[in-house]
N, CA and C atoms as an extended XYZ file, in Angstrom:
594
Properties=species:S:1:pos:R:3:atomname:S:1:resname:S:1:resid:I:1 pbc="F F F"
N        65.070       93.993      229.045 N   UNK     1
C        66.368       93.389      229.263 CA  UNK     1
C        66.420       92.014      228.599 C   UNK     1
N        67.546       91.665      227.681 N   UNK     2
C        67.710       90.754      226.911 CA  UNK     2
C        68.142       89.488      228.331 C   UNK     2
N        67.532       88.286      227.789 N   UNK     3
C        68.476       86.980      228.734 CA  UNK     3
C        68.580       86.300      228.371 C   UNK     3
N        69.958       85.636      228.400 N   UNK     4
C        70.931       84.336      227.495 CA  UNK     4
C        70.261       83.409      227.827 C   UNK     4
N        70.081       82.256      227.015 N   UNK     5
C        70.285       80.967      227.712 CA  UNK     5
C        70.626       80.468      226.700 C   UNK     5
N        71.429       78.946      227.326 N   UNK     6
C        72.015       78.222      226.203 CA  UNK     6
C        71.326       77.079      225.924 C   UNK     6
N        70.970       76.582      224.566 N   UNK     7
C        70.421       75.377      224.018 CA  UNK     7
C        71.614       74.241      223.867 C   UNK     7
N        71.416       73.126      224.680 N   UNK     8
C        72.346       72.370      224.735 CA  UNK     8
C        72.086       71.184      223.386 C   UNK     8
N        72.978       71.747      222.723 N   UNK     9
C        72.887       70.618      221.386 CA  UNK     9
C        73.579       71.082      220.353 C   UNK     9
N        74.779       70.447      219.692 N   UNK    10
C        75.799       70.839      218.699 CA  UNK    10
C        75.355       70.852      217.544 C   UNK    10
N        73.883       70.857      217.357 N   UNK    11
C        73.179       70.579      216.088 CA  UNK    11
C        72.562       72.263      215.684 C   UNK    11
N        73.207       72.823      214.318 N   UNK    12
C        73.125       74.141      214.308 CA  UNK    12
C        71.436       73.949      213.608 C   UNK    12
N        70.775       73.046      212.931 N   UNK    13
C        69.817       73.517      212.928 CA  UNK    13
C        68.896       73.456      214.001 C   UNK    13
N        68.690       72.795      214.909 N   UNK    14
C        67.842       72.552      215.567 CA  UNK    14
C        67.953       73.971      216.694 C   UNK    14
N        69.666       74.742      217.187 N   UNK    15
C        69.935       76.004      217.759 CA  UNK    15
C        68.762       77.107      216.475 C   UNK    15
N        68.858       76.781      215.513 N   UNK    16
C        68.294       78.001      214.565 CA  UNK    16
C        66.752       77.861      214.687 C   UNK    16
N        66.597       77.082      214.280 N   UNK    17
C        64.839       76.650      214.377 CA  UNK    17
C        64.287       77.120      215.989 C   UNK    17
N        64.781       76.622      217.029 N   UNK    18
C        64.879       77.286      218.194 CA  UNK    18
C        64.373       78.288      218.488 C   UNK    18
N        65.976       79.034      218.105 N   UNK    19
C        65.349       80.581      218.342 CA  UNK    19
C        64.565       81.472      217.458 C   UNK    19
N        64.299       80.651      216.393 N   UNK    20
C        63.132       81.098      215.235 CA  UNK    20
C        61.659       81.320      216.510 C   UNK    20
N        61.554       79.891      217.146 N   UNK    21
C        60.506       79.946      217.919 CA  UNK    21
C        60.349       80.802      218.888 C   UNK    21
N        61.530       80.878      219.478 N   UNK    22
C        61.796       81.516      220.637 CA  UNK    22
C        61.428       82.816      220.689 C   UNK    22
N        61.599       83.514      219.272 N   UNK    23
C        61.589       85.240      219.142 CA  UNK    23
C        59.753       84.901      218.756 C   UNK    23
N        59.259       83.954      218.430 N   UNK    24
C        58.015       84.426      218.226 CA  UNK    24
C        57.490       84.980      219.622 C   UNK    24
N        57.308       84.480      220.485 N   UNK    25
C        56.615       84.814      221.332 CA  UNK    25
C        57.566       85.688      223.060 C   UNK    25
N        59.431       85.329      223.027 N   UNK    26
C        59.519       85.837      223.996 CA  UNK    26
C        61.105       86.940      223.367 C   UNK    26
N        60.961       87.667      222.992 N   UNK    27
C        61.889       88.119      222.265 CA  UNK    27
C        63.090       88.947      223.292 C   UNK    27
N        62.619       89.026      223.839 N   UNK    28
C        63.726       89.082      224.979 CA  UNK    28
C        64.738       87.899      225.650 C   UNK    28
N        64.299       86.719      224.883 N   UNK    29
C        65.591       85.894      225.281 CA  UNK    29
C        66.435       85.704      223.900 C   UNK    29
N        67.550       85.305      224.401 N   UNK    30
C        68.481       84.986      223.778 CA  UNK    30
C        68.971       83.379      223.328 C   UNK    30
N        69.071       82.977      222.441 N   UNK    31
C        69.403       81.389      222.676 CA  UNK    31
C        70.410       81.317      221.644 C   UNK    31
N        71.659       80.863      222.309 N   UNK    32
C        72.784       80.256      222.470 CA  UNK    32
C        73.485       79.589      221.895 C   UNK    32
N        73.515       78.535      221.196 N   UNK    33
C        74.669       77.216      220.956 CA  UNK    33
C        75.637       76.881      222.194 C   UNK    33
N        75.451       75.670      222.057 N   UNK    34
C        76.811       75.276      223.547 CA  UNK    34
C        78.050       74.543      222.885 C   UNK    34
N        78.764       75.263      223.504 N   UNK    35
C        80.386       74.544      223.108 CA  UNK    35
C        81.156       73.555      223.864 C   UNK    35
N        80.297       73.279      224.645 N   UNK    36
C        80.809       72.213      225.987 CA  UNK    36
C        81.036       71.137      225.333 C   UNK    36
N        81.490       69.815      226.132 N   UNK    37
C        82.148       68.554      225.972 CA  UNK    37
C        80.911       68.348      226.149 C   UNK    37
N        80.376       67.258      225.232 N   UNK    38
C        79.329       66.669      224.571 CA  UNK    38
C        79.104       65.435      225.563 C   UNK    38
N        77.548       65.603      226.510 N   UNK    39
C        77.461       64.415      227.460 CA  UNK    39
C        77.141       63.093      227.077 C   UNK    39
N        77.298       61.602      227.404 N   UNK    40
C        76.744       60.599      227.381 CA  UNK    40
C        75.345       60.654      227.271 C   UNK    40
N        74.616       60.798      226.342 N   UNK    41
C        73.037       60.373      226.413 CA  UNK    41
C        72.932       58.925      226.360 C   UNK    41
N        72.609       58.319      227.923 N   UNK    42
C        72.303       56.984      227.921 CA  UNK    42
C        71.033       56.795      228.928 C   UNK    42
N        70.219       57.882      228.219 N   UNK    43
C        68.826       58.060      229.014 CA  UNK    43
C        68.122       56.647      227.986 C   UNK    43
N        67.180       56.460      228.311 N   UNK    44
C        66.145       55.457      227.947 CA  UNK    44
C        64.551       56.159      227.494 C   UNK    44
N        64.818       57.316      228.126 N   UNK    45
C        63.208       58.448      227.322 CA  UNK    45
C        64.134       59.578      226.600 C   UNK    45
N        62.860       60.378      226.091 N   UNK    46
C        63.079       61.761      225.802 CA  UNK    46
C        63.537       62.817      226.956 C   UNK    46
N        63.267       62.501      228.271 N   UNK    47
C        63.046       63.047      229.239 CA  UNK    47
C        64.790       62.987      230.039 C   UNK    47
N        64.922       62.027      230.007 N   UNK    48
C        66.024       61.310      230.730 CA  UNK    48
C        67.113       62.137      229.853 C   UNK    48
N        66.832       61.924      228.919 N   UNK    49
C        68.178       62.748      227.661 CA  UNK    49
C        68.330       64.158      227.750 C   UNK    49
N        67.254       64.506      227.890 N   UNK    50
C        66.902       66.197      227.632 CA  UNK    50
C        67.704       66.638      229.248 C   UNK    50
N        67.496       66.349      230.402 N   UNK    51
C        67.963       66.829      231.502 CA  UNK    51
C        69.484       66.206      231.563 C   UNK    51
N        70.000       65.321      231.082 N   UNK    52
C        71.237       65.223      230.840 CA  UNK    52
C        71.950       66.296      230.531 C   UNK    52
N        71.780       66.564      229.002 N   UNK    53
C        72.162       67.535      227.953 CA  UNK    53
C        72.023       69.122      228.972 C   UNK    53
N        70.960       69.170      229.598 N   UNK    54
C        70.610       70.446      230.283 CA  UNK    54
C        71.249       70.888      231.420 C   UNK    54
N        71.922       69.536      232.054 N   UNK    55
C        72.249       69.850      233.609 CA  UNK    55
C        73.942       70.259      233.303 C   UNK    55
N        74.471       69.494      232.041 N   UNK    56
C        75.980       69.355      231.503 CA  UNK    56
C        75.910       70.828      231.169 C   UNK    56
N        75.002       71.410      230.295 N   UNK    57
C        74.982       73.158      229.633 CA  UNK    57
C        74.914       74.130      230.807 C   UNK    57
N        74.462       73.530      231.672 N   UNK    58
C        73.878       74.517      232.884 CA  UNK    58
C        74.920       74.642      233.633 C   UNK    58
N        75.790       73.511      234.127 N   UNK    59
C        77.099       73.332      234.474 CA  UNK    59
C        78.412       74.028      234.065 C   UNK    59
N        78.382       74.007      232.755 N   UNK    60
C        79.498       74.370      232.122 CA  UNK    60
C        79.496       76.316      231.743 C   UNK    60
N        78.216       76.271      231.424 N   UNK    61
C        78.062       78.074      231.348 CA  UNK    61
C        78.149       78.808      232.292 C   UNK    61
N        76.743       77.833      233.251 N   UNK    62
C        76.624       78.916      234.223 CA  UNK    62
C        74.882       79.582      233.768 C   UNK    62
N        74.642       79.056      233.042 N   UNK    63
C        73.531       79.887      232.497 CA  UNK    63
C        72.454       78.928      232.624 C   UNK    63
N        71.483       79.277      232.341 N   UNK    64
C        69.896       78.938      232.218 CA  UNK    64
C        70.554       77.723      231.215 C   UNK    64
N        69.750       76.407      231.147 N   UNK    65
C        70.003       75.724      230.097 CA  UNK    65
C        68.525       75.118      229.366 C   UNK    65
N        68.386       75.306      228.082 N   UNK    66
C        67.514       74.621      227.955 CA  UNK    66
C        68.053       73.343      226.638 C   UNK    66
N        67.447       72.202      226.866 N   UNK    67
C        67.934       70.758      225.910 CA  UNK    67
C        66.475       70.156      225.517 C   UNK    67
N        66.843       69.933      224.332 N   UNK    68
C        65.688       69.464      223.377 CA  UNK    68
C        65.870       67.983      223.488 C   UNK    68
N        65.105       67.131      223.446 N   UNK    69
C        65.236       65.171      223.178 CA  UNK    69
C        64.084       64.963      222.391 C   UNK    69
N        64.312       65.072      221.032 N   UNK    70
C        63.222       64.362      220.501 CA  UNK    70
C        63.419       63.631      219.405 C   UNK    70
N        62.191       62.634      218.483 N   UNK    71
C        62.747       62.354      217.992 CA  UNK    71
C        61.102       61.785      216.966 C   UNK    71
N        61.296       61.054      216.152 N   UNK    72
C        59.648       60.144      216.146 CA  UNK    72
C        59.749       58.678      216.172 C   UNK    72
N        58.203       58.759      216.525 N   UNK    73
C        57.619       57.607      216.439 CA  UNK    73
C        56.820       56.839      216.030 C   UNK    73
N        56.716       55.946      215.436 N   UNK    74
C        56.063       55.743      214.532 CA  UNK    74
C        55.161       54.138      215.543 C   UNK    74
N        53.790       54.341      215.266 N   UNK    75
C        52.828       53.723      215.955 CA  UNK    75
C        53.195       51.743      215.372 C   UNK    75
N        53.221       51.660      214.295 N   UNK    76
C        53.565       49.852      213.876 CA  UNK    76
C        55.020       49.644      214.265 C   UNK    76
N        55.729       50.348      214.512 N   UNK    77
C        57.180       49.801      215.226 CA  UNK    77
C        56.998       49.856      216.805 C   UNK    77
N        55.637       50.230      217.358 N   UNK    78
C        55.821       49.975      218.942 CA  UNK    78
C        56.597       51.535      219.644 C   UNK    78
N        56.452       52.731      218.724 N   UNK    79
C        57.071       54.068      219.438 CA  UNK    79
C        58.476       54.044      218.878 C   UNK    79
N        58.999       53.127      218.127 N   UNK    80
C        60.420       53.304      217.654 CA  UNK    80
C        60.633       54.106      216.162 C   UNK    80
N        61.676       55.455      215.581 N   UNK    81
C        62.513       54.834      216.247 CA  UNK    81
C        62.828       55.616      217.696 C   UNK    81
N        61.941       56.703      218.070 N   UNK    82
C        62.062       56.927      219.414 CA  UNK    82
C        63.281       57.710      219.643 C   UNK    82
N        63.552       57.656      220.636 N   UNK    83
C        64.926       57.822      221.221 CA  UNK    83
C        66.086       57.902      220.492 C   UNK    83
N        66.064       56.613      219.753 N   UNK    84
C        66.998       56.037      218.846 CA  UNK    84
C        66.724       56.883      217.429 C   UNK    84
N        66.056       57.595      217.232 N   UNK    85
C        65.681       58.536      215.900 CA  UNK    85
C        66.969       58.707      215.654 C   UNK    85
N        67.935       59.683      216.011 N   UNK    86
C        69.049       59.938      215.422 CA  UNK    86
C        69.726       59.022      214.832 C   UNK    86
N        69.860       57.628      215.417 N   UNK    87
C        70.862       57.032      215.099 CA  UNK    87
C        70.303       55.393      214.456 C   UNK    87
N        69.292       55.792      214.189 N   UNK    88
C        68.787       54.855      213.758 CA  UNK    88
C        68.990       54.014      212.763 C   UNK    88
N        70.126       54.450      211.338 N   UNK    89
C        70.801       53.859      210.642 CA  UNK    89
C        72.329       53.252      211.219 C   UNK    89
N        72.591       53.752      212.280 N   UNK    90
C        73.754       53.417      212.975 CA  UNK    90
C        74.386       54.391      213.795 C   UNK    90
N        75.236       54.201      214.027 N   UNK    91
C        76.447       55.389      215.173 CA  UNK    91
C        76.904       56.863      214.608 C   UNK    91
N        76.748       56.644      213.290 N   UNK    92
C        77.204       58.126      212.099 CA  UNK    92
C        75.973       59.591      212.027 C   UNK    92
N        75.220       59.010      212.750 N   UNK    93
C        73.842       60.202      212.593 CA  UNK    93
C        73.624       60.619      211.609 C   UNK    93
N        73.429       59.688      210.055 N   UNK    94
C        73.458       59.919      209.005 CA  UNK    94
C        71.878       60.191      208.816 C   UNK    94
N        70.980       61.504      208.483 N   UNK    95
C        69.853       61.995      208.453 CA  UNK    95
C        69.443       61.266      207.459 C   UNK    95
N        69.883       60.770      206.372 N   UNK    96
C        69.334       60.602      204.912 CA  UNK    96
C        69.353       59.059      205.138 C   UNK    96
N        69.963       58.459      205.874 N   UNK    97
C        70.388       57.271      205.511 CA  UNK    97
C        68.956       56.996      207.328 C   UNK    97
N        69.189       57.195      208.076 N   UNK    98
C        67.808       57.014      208.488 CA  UNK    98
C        66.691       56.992      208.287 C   UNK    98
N        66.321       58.187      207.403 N   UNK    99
C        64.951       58.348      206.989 CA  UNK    99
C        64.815       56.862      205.810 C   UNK    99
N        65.780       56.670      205.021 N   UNK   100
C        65.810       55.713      203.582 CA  UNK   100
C        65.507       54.280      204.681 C   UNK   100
N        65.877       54.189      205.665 N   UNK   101
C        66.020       53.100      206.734 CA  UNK   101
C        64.359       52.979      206.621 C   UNK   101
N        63.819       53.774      207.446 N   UNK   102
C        62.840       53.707      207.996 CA  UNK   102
C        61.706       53.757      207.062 C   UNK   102
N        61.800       54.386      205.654 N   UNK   103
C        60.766       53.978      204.554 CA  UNK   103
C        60.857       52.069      203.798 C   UNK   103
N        62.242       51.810      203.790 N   UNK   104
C        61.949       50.472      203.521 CA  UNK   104
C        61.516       49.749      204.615 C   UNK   104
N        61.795       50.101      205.573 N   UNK   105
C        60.629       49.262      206.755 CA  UNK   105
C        59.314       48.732      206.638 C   UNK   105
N        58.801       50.559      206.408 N   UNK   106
C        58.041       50.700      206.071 CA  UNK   106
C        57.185       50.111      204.858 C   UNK   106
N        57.845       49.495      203.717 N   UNK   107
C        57.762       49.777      202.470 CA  UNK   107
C        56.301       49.024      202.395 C   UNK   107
N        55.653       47.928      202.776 N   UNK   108
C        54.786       47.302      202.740 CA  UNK   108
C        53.625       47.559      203.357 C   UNK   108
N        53.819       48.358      204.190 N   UNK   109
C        52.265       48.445      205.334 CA  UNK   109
C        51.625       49.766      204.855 C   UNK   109
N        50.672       49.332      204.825 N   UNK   110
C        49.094       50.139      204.124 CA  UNK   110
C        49.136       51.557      204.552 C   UNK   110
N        48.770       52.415      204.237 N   UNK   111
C        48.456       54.120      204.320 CA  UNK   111
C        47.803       54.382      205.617 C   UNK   111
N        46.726       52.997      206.272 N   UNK   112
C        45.941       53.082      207.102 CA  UNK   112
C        46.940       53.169      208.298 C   UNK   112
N        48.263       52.247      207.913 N   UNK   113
C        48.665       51.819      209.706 CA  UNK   113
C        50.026       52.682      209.876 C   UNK   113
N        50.326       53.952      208.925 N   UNK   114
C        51.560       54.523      208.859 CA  UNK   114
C        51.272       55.671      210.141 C   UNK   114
N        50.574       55.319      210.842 N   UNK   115
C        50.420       56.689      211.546 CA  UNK   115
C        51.512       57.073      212.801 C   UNK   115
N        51.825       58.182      212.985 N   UNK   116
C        53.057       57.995      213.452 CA  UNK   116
C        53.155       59.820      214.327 C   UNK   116
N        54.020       60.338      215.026 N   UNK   117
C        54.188       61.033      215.766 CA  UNK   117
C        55.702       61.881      215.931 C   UNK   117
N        55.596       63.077      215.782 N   UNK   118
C        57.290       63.895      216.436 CA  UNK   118
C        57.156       64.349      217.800 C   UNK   118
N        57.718       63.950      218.696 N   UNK   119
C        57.914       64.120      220.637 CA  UNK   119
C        58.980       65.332      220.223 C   UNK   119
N        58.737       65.909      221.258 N   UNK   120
C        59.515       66.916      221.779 CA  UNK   120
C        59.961       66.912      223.159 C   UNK   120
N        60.557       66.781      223.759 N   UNK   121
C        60.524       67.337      225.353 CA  UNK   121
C        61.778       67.995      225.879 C   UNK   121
N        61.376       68.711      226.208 N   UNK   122
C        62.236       70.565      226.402 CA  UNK   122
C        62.914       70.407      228.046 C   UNK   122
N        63.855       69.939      228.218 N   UNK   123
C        64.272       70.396      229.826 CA  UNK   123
C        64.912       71.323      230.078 C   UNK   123
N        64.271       72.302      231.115 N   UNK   124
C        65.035       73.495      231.478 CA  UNK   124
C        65.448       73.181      233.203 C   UNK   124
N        67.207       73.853      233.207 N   UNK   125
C        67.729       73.817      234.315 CA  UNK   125
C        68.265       74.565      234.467 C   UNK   125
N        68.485       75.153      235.956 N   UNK   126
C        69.114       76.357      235.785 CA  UNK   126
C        70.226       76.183      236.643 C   UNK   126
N        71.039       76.877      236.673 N   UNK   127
C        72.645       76.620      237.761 CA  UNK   127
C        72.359       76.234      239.012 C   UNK   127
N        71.285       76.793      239.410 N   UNK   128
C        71.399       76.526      240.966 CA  UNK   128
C        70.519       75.447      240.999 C   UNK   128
N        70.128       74.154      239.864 N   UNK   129
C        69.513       73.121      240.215 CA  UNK   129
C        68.614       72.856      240.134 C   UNK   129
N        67.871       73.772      239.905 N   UNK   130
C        65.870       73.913      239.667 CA  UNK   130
C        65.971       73.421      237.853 C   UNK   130
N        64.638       72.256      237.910 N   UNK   131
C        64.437       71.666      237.003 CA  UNK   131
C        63.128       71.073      236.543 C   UNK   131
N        62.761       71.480      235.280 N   UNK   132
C        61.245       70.984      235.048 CA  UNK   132
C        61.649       70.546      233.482 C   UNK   132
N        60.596       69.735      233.082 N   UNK   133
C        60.533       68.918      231.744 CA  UNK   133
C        59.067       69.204      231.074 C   UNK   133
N        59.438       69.796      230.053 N   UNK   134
C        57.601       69.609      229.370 CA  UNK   134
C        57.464       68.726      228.067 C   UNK   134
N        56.669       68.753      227.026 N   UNK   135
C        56.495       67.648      226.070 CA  UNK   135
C        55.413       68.294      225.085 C   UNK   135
N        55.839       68.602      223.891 N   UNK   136
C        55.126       68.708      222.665 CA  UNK   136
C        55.003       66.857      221.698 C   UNK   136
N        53.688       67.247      221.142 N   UNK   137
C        53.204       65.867      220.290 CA  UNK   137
C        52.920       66.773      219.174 C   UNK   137
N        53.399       66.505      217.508 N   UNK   138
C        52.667       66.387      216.586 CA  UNK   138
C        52.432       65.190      215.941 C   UNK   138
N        51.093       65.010      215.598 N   UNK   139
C        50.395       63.672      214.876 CA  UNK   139
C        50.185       63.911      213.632 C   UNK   139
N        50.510       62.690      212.929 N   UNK   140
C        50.722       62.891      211.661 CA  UNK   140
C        50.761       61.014      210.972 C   UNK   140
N        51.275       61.125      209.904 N   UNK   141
C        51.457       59.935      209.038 CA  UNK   141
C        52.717       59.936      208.776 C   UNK   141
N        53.253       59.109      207.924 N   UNK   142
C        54.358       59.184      207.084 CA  UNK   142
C        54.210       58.697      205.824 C   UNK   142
N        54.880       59.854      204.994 N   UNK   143
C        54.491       59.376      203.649 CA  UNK   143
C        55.175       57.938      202.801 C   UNK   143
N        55.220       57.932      201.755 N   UNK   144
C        55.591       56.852      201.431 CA  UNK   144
C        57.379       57.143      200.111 C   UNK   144
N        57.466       58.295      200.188 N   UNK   145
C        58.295       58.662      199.496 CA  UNK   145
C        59.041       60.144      200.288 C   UNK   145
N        59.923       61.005      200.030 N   UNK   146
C        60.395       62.213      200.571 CA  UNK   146
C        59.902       63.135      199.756 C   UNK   146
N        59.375       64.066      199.941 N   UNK   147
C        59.119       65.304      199.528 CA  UNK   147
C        59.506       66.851      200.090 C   UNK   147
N        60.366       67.833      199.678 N   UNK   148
C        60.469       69.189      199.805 CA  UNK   148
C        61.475       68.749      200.388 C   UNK   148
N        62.566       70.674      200.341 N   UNK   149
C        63.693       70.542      200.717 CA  UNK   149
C        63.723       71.267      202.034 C   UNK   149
N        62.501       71.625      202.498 N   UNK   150
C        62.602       72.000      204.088 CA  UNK   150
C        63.212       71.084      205.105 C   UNK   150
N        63.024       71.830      206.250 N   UNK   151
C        63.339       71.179      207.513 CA  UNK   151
C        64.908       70.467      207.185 C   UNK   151
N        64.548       69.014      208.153 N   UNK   152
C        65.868       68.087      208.496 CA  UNK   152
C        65.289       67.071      208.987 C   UNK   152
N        66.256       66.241      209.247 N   UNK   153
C        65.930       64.895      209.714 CA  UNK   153
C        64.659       63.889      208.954 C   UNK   153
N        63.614       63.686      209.656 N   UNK   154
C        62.578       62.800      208.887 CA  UNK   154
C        61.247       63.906      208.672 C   UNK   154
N        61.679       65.110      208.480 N   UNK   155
C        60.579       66.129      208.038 CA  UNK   155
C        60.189       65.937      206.507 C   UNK   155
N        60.969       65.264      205.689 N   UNK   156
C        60.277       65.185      203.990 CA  UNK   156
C        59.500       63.957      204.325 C   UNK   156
N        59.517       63.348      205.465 N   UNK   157
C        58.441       61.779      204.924 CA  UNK   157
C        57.096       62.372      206.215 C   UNK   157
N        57.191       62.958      206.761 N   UNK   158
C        56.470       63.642      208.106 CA  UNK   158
C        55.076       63.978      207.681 C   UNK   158
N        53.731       63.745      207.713 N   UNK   159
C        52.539       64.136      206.822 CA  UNK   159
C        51.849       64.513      208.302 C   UNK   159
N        51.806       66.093      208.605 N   UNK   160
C        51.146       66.397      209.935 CA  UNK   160
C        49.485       66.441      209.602 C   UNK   160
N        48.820       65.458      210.832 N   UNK   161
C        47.051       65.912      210.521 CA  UNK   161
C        46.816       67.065      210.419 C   UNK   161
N        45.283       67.499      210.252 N   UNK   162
C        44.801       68.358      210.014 CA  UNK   162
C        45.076       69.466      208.649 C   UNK   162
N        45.440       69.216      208.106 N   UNK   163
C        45.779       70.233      206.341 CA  UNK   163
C        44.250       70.141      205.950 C   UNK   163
N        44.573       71.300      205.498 N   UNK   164
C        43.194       71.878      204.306 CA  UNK   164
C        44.196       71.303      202.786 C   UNK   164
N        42.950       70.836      201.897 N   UNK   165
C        43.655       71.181      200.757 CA  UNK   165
C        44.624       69.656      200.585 C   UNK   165
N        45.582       69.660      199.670 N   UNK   166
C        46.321       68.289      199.679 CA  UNK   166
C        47.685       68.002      200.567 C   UNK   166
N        47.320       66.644      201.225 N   UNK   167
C        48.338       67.138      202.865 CA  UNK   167
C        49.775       67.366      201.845 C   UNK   167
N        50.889       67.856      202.934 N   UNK   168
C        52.180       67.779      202.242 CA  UNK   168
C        52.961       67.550      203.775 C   UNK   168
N        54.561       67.227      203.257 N   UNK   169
C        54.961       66.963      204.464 CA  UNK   169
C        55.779       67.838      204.741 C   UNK   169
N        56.302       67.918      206.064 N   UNK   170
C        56.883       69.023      206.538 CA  UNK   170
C        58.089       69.736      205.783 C   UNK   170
N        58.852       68.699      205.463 N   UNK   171
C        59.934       69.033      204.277 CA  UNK   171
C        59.529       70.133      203.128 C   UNK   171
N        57.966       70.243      202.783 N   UNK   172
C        57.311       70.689      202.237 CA  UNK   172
C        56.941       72.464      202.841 C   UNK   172
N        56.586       72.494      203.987 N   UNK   173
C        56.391       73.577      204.626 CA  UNK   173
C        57.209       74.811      205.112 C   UNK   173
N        56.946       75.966      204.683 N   UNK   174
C        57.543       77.326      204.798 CA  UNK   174
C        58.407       76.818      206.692 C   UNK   174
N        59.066       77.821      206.887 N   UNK   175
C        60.158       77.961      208.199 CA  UNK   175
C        58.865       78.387      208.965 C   UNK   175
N        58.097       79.240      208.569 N   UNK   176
C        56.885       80.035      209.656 CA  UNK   176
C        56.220       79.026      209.902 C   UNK   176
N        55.706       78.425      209.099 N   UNK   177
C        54.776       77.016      209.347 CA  UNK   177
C        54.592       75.908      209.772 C   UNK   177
N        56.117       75.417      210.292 N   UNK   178
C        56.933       74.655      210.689 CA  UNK   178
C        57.010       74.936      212.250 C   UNK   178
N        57.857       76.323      212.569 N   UNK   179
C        57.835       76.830      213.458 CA  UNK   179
C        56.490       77.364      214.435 C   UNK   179
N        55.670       77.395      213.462 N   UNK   180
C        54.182       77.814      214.657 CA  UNK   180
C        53.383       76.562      214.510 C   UNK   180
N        53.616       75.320      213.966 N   UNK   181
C        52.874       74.012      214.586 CA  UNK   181
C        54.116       73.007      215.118 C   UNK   181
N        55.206       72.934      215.183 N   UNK   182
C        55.600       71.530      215.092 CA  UNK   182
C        56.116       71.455      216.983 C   UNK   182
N        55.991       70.004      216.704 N   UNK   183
C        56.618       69.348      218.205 CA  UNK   183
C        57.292       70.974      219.469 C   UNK   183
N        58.332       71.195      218.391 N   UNK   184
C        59.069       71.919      219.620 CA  UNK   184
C        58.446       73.361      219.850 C   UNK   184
N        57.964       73.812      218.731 N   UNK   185
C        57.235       74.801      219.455 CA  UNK   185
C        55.821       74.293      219.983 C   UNK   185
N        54.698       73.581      220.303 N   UNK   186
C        54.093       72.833      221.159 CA  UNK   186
C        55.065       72.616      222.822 C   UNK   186
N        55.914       72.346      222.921 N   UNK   187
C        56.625       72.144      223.899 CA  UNK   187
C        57.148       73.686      224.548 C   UNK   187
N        57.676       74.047      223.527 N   UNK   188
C        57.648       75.254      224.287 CA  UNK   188
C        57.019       76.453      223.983 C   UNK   188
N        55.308       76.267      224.323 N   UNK   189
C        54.801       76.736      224.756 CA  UNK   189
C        54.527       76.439      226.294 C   UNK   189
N        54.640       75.473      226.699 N   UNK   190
C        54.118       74.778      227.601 CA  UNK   190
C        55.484       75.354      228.513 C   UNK   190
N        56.438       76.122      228.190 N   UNK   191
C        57.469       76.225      228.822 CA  UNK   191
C        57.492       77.653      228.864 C   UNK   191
N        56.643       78.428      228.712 N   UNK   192
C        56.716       79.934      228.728 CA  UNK   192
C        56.304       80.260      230.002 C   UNK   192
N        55.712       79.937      230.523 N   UNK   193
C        55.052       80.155      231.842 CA  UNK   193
C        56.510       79.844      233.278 C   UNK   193
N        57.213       78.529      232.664 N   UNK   194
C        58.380       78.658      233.539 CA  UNK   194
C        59.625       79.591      233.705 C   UNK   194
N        59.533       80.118      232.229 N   UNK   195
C        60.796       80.928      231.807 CA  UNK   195
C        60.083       82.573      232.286 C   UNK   195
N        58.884       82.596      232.572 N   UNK   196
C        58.447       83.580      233.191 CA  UNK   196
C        58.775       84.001      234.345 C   UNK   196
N        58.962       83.323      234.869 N   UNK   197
C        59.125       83.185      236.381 CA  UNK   197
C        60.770       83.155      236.789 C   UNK   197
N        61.741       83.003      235.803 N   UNK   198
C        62.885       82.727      236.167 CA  UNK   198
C        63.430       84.785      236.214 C   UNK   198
């Protein structure tokens, strides 16, 4: 038996990438796009945002909700831009114009101290109120230029540890490859065990 749930977030790639993950391992769910009135995220974590987004989807459907909050961080800015990832060039959620932000920041500090991180954290809620939060980490660098036309957001400057061979950055990496290491699938794995049970 197939089961809906809705991913609360008007962002069609991040719904696609999703359920890319989603069918790897539970192919019996379904995931969604939400059409609801778009909530105030004036959380202060990943955590705080994600159950926002989740409790508004869960509300409005009726359905299982699950909401993504992530974003990176980069270790010499102190975890920023964090939270603020999206909007980090300003109020327009301009992807290109963030990432260009955050390399001239960058532009001076050594290869050694670029080390940096993509958070994930997945809140699932369901109508009748039951609510848990989990959290994927990938570690990585950032490069010093953009490379490949994969992914979105700050995935062409993204250099994940561990590569055999010469690193590349995620922008760089196949949809499969992407999808079976990065942040959100890490996170939800950690979330299969709840969606088991529902």
């Amino acid at each position: 038996m197939t089961v809906r749930v809705v991913l609360a977030t008007h962002n069609p790639h991040k719904v696609s990438e999703f359920a890319q993950i989603v069918a790897r391992t539970r192919p019996d769910l379904e995931v969604i796009g939400y059409d609801g009135p778009e909530p105030v995220e004036d959380g202060v974590t990943f955590a705080e945002n994600a159950l926002i987004k989740a409790r508004a989807a869960a509300a409005h459907t009726g359905l299982v909700a699950l909401a993504d909050d992530s974003g990176i961080c980069v270790d010499v800015l102190g975890g920023s831009p964090g939270v603020f990832s999206a909007y980090w060039a300003g109020q327009k959620k301009d992807a290109r114009a963030n990432l260009e932000l955050l390399l001239d920041q960058l532009a001076d500090i050594a290869d050694r101290h670029r080390k940096a991180q993509f958070v994930s954290t997945i809140a699932l809620v369901t109508p009748s109120g039951e609510e848990h939060v989990v959290e994927g980490v990938w570690h990585g660098r950032l490069a010093r230029a953009a490379s490949g036309a994969g992914g979105f957001g700050y995935d062409p400057i993204f250099v994940p540890d561990g590569q055999e061979g010469t690193p590349r950055s995620v922008g760089e990496f196949s949809a499969e490859e992407k999808q079976a290491q990065s942040h959100r699938a890490r996170a939800f794995e950690s979330l299969i065990p709840l969606l088991e049970k529902l």
